[in-house]
C-alpha positions in Angstrom: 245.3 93.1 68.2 243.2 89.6 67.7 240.0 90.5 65.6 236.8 89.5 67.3 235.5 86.0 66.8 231.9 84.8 67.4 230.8 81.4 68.2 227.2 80.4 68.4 225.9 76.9 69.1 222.6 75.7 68.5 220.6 72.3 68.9 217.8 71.3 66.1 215.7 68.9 66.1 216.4 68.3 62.4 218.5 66.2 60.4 222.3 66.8 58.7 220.0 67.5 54.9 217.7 69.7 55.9 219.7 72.0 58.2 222.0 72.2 54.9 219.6 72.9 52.6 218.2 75.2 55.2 221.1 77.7 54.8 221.4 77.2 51.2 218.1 77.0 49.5 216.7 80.3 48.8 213.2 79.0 49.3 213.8 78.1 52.8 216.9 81.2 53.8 213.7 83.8 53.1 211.2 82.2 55.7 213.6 82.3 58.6 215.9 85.0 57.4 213.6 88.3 57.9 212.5 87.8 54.1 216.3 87.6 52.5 217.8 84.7 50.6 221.0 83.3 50.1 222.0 82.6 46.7 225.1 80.4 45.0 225.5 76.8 43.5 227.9 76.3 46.9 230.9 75.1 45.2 234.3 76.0 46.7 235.1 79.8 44.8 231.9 80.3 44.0 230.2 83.9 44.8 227.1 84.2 47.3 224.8 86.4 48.1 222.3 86.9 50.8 219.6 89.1 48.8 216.4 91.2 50.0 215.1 91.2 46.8 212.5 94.3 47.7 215.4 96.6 48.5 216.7 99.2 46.4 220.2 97.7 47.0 219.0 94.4 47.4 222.5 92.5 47.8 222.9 93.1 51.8 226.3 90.5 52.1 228.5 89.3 49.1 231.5 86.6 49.3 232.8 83.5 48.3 232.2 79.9 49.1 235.7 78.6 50.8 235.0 75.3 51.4 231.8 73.0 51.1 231.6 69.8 52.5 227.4 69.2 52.6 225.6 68.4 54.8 228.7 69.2 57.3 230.8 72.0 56.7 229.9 75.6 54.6 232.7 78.0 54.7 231.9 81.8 53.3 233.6 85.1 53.6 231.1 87.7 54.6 231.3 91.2 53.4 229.1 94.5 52.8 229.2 94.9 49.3 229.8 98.6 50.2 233.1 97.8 52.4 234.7 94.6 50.4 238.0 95.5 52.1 236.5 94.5 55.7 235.7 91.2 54.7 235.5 88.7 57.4 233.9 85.1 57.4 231.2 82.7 59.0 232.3 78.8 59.0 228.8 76.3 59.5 229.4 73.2 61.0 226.8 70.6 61.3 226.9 67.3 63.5 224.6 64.6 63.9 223.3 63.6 67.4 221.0 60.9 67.4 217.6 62.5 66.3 219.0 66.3 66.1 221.8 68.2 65.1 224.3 70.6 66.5 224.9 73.7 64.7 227.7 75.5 64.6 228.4 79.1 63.4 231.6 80.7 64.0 232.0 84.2 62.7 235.6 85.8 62.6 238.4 88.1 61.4 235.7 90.7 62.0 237.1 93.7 62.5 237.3 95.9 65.9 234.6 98.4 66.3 233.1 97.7 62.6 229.7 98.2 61.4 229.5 94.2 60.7 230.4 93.4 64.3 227.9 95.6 66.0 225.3 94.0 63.4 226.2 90.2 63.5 226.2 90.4 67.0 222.7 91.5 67.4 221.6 89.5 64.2 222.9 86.1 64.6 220.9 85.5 67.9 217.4 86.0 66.0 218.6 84.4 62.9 219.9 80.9 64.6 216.9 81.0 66.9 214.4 81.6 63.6 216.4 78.9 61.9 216.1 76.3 64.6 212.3 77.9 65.0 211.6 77.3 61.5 212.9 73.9 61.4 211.1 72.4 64.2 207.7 74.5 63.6 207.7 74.8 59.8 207.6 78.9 60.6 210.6 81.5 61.3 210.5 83.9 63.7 210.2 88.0 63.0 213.9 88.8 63.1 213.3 92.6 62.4 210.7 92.9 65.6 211.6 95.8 67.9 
């Protein structure tokens, strides 16, 4: 059986820099990203981590940088830190057009019926949306908001 693949596209009014270091600063992942941040140097085989740092477990997502091209292409694998073993991964790419940029997020090799499906599926909606929010207004969205 395919596993399930997720493809979200998304149009900023931004440029290639900023929507990179938009997913990879810390100081800019927590004000779009419900309060978390993403944390790595970003070289290819380094470990990431997207952190809530007020949690008791703070380290939400763990992985490894597969490929990084800035400001075009990011490459991660995406796993619980809880479930290592169903590990899947999120590939970012960024293009220029004219005085915005089309993101790119594809998120695959997820596993039927998982936990990270049913969550990625509801969370990557409000996170692009915050990002491109955040970008254009200078302030994220609640992602959390019920």
């Amino acid at each position: 059986m395919q596993k399930p693949k997720l493809v979200y596209a998304t149009y900023i009014r931004t440029t290639p820099r900023k929507l990179w270091d938009a997913i990879t600063q810390p100081e800019f992942t927590r004000q779009y990203w419900g309060g978390a941040k993403n944390v790595s140097d970003w070289k290819k085989g380094s470990k990431w981590e997207h952190v809530f740092e007020k949690e008791a477990d703070p380290v939400w997502i763990t992985g490894k940088v597969l490929e990084s091209t800035p400001p075009k292409r990011l490459v991660l694998s995406w796993a619980d830190p809880d479930r290592l073993a169903d590990q899947s991964r999120v590939t970012f790419e960024i293009e220029a057009l004219e005085d915005m940029v089309c993101l790119k997020v594809t998120h695959d090799k997820l596993k039927v019926g998982s936990k990270m499906l049913r969550g990625v599926s509801w969370g990557w909606p409000r996170v692009l949306s915050s990002l491109k929010t955040f970008l254009e207004t200078g302030k994220g969205l609640n992602i959390f908001c019920k």
